[in-house]
C-alpha positions as CSV (number, residue, x, y, z in Angstrom):
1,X,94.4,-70.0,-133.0
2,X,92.6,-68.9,-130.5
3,X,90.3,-66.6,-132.9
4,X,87.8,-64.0,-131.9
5,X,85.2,-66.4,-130.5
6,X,87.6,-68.7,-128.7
7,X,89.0,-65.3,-126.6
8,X,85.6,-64.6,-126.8
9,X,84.2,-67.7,-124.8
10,X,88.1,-67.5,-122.2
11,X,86.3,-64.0,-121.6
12,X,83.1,-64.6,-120.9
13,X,84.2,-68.1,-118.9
14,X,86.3,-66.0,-116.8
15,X,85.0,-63.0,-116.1
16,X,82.0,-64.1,-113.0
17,X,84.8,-65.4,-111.1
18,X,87.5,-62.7,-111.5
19,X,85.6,-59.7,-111.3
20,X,86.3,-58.0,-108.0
21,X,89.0,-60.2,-107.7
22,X,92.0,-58.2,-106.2
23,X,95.5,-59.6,-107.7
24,X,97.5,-60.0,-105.0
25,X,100.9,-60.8,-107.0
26,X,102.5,-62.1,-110.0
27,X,104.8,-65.2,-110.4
28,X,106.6,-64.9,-113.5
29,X,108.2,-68.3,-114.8
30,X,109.1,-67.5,-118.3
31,X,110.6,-63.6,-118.8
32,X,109.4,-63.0,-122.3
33,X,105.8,-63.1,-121.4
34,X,106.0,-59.9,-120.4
35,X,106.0,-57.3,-123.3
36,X,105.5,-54.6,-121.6
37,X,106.5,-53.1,-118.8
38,X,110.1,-54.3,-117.1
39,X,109.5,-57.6,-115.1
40,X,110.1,-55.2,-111.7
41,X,107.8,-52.8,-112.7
42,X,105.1,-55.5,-114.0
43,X,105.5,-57.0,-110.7
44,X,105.0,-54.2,-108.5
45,X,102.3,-52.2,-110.6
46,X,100.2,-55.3,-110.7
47,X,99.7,-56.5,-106.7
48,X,97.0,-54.8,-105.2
49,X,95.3,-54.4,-108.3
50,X,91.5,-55.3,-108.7
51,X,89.9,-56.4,-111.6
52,X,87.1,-54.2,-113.1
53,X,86.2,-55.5,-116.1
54,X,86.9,-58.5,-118.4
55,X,86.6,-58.6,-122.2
56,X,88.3,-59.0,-125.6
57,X,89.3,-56.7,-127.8
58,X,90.4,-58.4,-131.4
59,X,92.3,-61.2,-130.6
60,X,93.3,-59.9,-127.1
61,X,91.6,-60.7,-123.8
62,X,91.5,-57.3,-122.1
63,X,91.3,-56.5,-118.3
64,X,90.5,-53.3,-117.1
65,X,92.0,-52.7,-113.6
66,X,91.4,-50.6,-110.7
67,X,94.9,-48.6,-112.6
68,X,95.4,-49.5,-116.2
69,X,94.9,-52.3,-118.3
70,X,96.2,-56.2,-118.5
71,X,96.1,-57.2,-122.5
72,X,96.9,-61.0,-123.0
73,X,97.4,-62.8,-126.5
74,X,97.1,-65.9,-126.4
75,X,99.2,-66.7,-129.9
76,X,99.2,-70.2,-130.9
77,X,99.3,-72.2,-128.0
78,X,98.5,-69.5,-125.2
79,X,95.6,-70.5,-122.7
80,X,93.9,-69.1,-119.4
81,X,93.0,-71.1,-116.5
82,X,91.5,-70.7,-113.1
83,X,93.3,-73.0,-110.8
84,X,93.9,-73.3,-107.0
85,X,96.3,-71.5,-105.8
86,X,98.6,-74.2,-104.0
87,X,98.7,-76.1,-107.0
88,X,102.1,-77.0,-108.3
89,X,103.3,-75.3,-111.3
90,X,102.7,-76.9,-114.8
91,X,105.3,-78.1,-117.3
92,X,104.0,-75.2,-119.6
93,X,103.1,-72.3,-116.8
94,X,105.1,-68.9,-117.9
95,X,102.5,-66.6,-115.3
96,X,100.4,-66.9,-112.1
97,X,98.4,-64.1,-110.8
98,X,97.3,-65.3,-107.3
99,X,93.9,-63.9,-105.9
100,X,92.3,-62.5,-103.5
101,X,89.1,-60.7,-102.2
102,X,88.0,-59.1,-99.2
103,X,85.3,-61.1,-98.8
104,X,85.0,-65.0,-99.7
105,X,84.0,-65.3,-103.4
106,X,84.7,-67.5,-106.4
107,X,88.5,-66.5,-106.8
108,X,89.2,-66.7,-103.2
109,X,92.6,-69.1,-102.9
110,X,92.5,-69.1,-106.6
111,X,94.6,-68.3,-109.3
112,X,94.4,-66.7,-113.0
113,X,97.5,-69.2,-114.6
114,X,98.7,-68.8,-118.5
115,X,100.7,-71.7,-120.1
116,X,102.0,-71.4,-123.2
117,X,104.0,-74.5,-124.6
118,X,105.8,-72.5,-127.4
119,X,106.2,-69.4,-125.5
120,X,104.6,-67.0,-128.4
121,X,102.2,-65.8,-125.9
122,X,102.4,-62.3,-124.8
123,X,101.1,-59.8,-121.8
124,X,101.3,-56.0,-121.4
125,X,100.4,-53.8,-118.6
126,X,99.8,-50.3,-119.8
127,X,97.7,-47.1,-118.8
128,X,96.7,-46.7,-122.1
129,X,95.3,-49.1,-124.0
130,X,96.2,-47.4,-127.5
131,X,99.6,-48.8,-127.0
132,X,98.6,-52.0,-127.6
133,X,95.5,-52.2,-129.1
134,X,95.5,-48.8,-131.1
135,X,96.1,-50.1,-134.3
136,X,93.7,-52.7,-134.7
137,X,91.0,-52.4,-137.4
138,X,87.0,-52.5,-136.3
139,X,85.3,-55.3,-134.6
140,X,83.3,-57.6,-137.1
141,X,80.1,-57.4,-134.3
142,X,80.3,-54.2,-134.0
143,X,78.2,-51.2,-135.2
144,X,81.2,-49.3,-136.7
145,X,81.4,-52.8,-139.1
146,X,78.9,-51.9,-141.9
147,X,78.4,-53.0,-145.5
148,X,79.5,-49.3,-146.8
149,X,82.7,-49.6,-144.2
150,X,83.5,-53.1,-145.8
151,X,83.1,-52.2,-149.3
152,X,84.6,-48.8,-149.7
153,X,87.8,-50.4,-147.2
154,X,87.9,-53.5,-149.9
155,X,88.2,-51.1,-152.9
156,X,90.6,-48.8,-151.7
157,X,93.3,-51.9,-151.0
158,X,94.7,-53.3,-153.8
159,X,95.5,-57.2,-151.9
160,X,93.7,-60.4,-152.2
161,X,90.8,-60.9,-150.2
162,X,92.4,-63.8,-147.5
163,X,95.6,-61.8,-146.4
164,X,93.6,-58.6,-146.2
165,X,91.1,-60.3,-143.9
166,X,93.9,-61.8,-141.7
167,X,95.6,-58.2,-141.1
168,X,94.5,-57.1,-138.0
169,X,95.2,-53.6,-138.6
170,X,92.3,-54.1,-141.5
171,X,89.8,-55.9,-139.2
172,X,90.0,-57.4,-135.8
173,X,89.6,-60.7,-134.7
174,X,89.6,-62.9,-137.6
175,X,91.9,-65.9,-138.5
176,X,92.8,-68.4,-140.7
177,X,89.6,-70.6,-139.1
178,X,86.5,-68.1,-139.7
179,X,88.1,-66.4,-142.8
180,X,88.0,-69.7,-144.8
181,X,84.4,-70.2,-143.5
182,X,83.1,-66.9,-144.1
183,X,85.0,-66.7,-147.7
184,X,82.9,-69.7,-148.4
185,X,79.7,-68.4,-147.5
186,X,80.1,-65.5,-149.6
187,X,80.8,-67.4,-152.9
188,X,84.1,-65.7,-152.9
189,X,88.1,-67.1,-153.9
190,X,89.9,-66.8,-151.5
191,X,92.9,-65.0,-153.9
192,X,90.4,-62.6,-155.4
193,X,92.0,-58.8,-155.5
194,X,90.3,-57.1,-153.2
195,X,89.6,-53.9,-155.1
196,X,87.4,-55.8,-157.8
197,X,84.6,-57.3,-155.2
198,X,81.5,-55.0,-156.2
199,X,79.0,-54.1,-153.2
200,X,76.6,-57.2,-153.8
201,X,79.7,-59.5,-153.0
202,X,81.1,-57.1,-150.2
203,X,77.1,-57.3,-149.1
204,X,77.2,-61.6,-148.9
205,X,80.6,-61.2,-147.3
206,X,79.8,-58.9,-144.6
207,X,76.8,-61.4,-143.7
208,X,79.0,-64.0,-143.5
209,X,81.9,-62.9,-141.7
210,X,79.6,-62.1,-138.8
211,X,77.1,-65.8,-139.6
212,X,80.5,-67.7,-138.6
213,X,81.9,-65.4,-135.9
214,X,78.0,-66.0,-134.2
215,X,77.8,-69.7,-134.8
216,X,81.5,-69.9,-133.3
217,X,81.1,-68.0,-130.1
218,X,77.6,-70.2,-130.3
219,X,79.9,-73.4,-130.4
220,X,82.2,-72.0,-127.7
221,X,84.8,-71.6,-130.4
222,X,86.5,-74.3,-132.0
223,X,88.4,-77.0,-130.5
224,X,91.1,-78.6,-132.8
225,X,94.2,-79.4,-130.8
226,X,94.9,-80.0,-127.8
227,X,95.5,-76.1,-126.8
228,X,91.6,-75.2,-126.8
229,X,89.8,-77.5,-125.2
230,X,85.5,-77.1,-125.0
231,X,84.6,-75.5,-128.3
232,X,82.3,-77.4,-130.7
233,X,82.8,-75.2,-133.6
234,X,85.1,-77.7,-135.7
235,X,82.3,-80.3,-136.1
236,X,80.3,-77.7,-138.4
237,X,83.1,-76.6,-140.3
238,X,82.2,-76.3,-144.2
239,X,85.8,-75.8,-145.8
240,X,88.2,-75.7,-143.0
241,X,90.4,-78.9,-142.3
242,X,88.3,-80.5,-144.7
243,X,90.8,-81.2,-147.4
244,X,89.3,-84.0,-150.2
245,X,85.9,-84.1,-148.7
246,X,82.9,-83.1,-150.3
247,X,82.1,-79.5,-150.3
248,X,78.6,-79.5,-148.3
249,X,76.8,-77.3,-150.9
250,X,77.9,-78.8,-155.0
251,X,79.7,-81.9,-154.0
252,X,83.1,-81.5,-155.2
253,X,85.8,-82.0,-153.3
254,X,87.7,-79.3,-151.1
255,X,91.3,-78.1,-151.7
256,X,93.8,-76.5,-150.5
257,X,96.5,-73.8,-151.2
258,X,99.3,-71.8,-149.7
259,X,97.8,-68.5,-149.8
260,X,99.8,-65.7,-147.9
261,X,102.0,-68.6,-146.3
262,X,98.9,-69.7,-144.7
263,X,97.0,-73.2,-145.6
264,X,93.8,-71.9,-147.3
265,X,90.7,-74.3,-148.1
266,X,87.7,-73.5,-150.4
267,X,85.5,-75.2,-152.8
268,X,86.6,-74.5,-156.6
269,X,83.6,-74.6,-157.7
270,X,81.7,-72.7,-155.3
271,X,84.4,-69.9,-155.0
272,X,85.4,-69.6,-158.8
273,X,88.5,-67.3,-159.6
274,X,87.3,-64.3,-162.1
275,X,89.7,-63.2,-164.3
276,X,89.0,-59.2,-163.9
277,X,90.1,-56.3,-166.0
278,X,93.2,-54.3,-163.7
């Protein structure tokens, strides 16, 4: 949590009031927020800096500047705020960009604040934004997703279908929320091997992964803690969190497993196990 349509809603909730913006320095509260560079160097290489573009790549809100890039995970607890820029310093804040433009605009006397109550969050300035972002696997809205992609991608693995959707490397952007939701929608087990779904399933997946990434960004993501506040995803969840209630399609009630150390939830019946020949 946050998933691809949470960052995606941060992004597009922040980006009228930051762009243009000029960052006129960084207050760093907790050290390890800072992957990359060296807190000095973050420091100095980021005042003066003016924000060009904002948008997400995978799980990563991604800021072009006026010289490099600002990449922000938010992990589990991560979030992004616009706040005044006298305001006192929350029990959670690890970083404060303060703001600035030449002229009066919506991030004058502002500030761009991350809190992050376990401290997983992360931030890296780089000129290149392979170095962070280079390894990640296609986004599920974009063109370069296709059925063929999916389907030849699927049978060349040899992993069960929920862990290979979770790597990041294999496809960006989806988590433990919109995989159980999409898995569902495709009539497929979540522990199914991966190099046994035949192209009329790899079709019905494909669909689906990108029917629940829409209908989230839709819902402004999903709000199920207190982390993520504003989404309304979670009150048309089908299998997620929905452990002993009815599945929404035959009636029987959804489980749960421990699939890939991760809580998994499907409908039995629905999503039958094949056995299939090795």
């Amino acid at each position: 949590m946050p998933e691809l349509p949470e960052v995606e809603t941060i992004a597009r909730t922040l980006r009228p009031a930051l762009l243009g913006a000029e960052i006129s320095e960084a207050e760093i509260r907790w050290a390890r927020t800072i992957a990359h560079p060296s807190l000095g160097e973050f420091q100095e290489r980021i005042r003066g800096q003016s924000i060009q573009e904002v948008d997400r790549r995978g799980k990563f809100l991604s800021v072009r500047l006026s010289d490099g890039y600002l990449f922000i995970h938010l992990r589990m607890s991560g979030d992004l705020v616009l706040q005044e820029a006298s305001s006192p310093p929350g029990k959670h804040e690890r970083l404060r960009w303060r703001l600035r433009r030449a002229q009066a605009g919506p991030a004058e006397g502002q500030a761009l604040v991350f809190s992050d109550p376990r401290k997983f969050g992360r931030v890296w300035l780089t000129e290149d934004p392979a170095q962070v972002v280079g390894d990640l696997g296609p986004e599920p809205l974009s063109e370069a997703f296709t059925v063929a992609w999916l389907y030849e991608q699927l049978r060349r693995h040899r992993r069960l279908l929920k862990p290979l959707l979770l790597d990041q490397t294999f496809l960006a952007g989806l988590g433990n929320i919109y995989t159980d939701e999409a898995l569902y929608l495709a009539r497929l087990h979540p522990a199914t091997p991966s190099h046994t779904v035949t192209r009329e399933q790899a079709e019905r997946l494909h669909a689906a992964i990108q029917t629940v990434l829409q209908e989230g960004i839709r819902s402004n993501g999903a709000s199920i803690d207190w982390v993520y506040r504003g989404g309304e995803f979670q009150n048309h969840f089908r299998v997620y969190g929905r452990t002993g209630q009815p599945c929404p399609t035959c009636g029987a009630l959804v489980v749960k497993l421990r699939l890939g150390q991760r809580g998994t939830h499907f409908c039995s019946t629905c999503q039958p196990l094949r056995e299939y020949a090795d």
